[in-house]
C-alpha positions as CSV (number, residue, x, y, z in Angstrom):
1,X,0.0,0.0,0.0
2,X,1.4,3.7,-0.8
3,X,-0.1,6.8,1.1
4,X,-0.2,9.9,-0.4
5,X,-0.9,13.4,1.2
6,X,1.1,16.2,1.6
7,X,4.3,14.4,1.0
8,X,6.1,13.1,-2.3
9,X,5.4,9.3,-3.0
10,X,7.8,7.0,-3.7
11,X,6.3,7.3,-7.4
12,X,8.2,10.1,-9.3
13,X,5.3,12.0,-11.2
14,X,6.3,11.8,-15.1
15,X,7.4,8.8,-14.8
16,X,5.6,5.8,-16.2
17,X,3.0,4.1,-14.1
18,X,4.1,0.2,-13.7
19,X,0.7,-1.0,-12.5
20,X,-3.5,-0.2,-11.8
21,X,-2.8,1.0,-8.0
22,X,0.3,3.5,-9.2
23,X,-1.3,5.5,-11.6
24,X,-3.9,6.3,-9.2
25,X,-1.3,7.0,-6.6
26,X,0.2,9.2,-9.1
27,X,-3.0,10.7,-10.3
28,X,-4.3,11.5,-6.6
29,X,-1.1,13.2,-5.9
30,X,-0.9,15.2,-8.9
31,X,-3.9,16.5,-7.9
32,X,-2.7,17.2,-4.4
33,X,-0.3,19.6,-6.3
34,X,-3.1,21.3,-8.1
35,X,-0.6,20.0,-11.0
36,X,-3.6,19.8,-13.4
37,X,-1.4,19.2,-16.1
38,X,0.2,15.8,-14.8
39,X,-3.6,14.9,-13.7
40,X,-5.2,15.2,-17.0
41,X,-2.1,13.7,-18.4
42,X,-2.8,10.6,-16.3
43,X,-6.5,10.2,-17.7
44,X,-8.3,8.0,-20.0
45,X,-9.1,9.3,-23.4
46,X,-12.8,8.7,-22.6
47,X,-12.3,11.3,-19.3
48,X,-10.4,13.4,-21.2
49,X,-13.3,14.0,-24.1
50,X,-15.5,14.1,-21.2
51,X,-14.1,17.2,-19.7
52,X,-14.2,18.8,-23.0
53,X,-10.7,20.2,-22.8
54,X,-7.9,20.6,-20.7
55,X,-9.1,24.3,-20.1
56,X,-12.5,23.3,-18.9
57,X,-10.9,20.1,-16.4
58,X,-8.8,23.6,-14.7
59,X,-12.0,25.1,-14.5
60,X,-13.8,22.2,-13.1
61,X,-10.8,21.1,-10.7
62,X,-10.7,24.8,-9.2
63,X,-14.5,25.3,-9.0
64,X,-14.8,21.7,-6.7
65,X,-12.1,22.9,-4.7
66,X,-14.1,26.7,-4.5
67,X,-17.6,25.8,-3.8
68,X,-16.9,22.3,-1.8
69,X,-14.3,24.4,0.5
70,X,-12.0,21.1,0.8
71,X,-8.5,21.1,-0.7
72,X,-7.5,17.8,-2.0
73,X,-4.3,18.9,-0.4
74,X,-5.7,18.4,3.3
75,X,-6.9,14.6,2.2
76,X,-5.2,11.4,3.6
77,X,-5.1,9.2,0.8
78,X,-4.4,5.2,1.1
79,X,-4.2,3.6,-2.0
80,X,-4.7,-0.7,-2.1
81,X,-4.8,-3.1,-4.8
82,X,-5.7,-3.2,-8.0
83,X,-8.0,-5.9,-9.5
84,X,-10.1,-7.1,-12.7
85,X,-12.8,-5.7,-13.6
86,X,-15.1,-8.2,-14.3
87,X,-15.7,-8.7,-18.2
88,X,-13.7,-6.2,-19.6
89,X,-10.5,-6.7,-20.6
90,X,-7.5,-4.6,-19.7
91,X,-9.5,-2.8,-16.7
92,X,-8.8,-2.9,-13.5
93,X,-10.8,-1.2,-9.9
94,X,-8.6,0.1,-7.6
95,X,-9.6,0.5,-3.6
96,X,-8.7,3.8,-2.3
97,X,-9.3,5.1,1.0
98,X,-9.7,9.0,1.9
99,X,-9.1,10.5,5.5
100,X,-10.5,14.5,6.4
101,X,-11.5,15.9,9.4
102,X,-11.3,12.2,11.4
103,X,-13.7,10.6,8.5
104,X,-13.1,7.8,6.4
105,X,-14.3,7.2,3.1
106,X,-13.5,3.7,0.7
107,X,-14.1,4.4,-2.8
108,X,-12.8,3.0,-6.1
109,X,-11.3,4.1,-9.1
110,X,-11.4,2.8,-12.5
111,X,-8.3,2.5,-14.0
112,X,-7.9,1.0,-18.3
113,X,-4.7,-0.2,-20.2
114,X,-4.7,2.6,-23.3
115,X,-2.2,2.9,-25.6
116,X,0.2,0.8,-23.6
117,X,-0.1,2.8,-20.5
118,X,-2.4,2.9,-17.8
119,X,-4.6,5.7,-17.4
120,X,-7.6,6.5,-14.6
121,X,-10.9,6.5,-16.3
122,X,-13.7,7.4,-13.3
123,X,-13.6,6.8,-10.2
């Protein structure tokens, strides 16, 4: 397991993610930096379209942060294993678990194999 908040991972951002639970590592702590660039960077082409464009994920990213009054900064983040997601290929859930202000929250993040990478597609 890898925990990520407020401190730099063991994972060097930019650098290729080896497995499911690491590119969610990397992805949660990119967004711990506010680096939006190394975030969207991380996502799946079907996340990316999504958003619309890279201007409008900023936009999006900053107005959570604004109106929810939470920096992902201040989040404890544990990230667990990766598994299958069950039929379809090359996708994988990966647990995470998210600590602020004393409460725990479990959630999952979907993560695909995409142009020989892995890349976080929802979560």
């Amino acid at each position: 397991m890898a925990i990520v908040g407020g401190v730099l991972t063991s994972s060097v951002l930019g650098s290729r993610p080896d497995s499911p639970s690491e590119v969610v590592e990397q992805y949660l702590t990119a967004d711990q930096r506010h680096d939006w660039t190394a975030s969207w960077a991380l996502l799946c082409s079907l996340e990316q379209e999504a958003a619309g464009s890279f201007e409008a994920y900023v936009r999006v990213k900053d107005a959570t942060m604004a109106t929810t009054g939470v920096d992902v900064a201040d989040i404890t983040v544990v990230v667990g294993g990766a598994r299958p997601w069950p039929d379809t290929p090359a996708s994988y859930l990966v647990t995470v678990w998210m600590e602020h202000d004393g409460q725990m929250r479990r959630d999952e993040m979907a993560v695909v194999e995409q142009d020989g990478a892995y890349r976080v597609c929802g979560g």
